[in-house]
N, C-alpha and C positions, 0 to 999 in steps of 0.2 A: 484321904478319907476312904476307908473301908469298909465295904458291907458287903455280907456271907451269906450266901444266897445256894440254899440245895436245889443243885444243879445235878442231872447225872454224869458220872465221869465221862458219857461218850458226849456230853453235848455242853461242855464250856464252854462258854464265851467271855472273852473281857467285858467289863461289864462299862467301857467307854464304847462298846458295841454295842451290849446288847438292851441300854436304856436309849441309845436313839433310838433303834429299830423299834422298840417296845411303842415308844415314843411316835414315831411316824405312825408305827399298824394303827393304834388305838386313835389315834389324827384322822387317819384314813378312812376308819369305819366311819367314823365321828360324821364326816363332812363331803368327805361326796356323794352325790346323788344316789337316789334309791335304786334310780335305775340300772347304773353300775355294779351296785352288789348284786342284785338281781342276777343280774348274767353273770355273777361267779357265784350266786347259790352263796351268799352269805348276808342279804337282808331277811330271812327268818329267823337266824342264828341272834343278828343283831338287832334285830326286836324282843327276842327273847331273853338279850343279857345286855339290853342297853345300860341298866343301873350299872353293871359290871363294868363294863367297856369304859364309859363316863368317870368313875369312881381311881379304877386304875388309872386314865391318861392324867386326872390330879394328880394322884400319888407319883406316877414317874416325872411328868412336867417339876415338880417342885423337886425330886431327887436329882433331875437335871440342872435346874436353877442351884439349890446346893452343890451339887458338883462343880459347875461355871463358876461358883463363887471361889472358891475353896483354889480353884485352878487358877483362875485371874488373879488370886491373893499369890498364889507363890510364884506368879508369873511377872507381876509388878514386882514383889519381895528380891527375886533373882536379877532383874534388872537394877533394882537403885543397889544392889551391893555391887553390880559390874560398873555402873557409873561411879563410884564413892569409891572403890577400891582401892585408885593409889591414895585418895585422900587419908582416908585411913590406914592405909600400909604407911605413908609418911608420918602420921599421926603415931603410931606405934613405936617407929623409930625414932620419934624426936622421945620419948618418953622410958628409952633403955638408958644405961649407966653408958658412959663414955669409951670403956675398954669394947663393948659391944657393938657402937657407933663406930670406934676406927675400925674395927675387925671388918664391917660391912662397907664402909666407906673404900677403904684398901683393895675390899674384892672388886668393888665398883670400878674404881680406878686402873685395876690391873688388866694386862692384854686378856682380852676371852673371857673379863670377871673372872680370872681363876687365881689362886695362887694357894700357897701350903702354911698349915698352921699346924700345933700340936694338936693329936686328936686328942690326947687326956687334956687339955686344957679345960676345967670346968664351964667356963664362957663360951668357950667353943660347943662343946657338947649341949649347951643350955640352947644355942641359936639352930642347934640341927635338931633339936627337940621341938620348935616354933617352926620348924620348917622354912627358915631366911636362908641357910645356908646346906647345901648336898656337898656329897661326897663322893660321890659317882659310884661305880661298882669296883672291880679289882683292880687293888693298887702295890705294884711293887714297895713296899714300908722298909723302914730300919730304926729299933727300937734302939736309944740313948742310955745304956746298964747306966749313966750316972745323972742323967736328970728324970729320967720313966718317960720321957717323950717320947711321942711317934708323930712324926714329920709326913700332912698327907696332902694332899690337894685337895681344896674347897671350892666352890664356886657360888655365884648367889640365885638364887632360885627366881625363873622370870619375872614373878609377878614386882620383884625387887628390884631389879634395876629397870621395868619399865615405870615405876614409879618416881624412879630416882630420875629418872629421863623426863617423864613428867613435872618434875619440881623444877629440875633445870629450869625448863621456860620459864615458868612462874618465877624463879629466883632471877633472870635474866629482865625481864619485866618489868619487877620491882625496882630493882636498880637502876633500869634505865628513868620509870618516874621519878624516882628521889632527886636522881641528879638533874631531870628537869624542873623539879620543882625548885630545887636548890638554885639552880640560874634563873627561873621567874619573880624569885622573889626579892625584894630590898631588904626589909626586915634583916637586921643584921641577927638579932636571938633568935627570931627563926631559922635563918638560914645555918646557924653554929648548931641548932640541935637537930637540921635536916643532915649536918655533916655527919654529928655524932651515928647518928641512925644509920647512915651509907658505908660509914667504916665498920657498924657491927652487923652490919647485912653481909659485907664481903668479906668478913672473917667467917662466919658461917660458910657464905658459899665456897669459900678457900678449904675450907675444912672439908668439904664434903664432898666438892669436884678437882681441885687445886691438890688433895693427897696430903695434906697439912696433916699428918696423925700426933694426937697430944701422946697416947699411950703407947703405940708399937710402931716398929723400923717396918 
């Protein structure tokens, strides 16, 4: 929130400074003793413009409350996105097409998350566009006259594979309940559609830590 306050050029102040101060003065006159101003020669001043004095510490007290508010909104706002991050980083990725899923998968699994893809690859270009995958700064290149490739190093941008590190456990987790459940139970159809689930939980997980790419080498 912004408010544009003629101020003169020699005497700016941020204005998260200059409404507390505003703030305390008009407090200060407000409540303590008479005596006090007295000896600094400012209870005639503020007899004289008590309405004033009164009227202003409203007006900034609630500019301050609006501020506070405004502040704690993007201060909760910025935390539930830093707690929900990978959920939603994983959320995104379960929801791209499969050529994009190995491409990221493959960086994951590679030493240093790094390895080299075509930069004209349209897929490729779309994930560095989302900002999943960098391409560092200067790269020795050599363009393909017969396919237009250029062969470059990629790697996956942090918030990426601390996600993927993130799911790990959860996937780790998961599978260990299945297969507990799967040994607590008698149920014979429970236990064949607990298998069913535990086989297509560790094909996922195969896929995505195991290096299992359906599209590329």
């Amino acid at each position: 929130m912004e408010v544009k306050l003629n101020i003169p050029e020699w005497l700016k102040i941020p204005l998260n400074v200059l409404l507390p101060a505003l703030w305390l003065f008009n407090g200060m006159l407000l409540l303590i003793p008479d005596k006090w101003l007295n000896m600094l020669y400012l209870l005639k001043w503020k007899n004289e413009n008590g309405f004033t004095i009164g009227l202003s510490f409203l007006i900034v007290s609630c500019l301050l409350l609006v501020y506070l508010f405004f502040y704690l909104k993007k201060l909760i706002s910025a935390i539930i996105r830093r707690l929900t991050r990978n959920i939603r980083t994983i959320y995104r990725i379960s929801r791209m097409n499969d050529i994009e899923q190995d491409i990221i998968f493959k960086l994951y699994n590679s030493p240093g998350h790094t390895c080299q893809f075509d930069f004209n690859h349209p897929i490729v270009k779309g994930l560095i566009a989302y900002n999943y995958i960098h391409m560092g700064g200067e790269q020795l290149v050599e363009a393909n006259v017969f396919t237009n490739s250029i062969n470059m190093n990629f790697t996956l941008q942090p918030f990426v594979y601390y996600a993927l590190d993130y799911y790990n456990s959860k996937m780790v987790k998961r599978i260990k309940k299945i297969e507990n459940q799967i040994n607590a139970t008698k149920n014979m159809a429970k236990k064949e559609r607990l298998k069913l689930k535990l086989t297509n939980v560790k094909e996922i997980y195969d896929r995505i830590y195991g290096g299992r790419n359906r599209w590329i080498n």
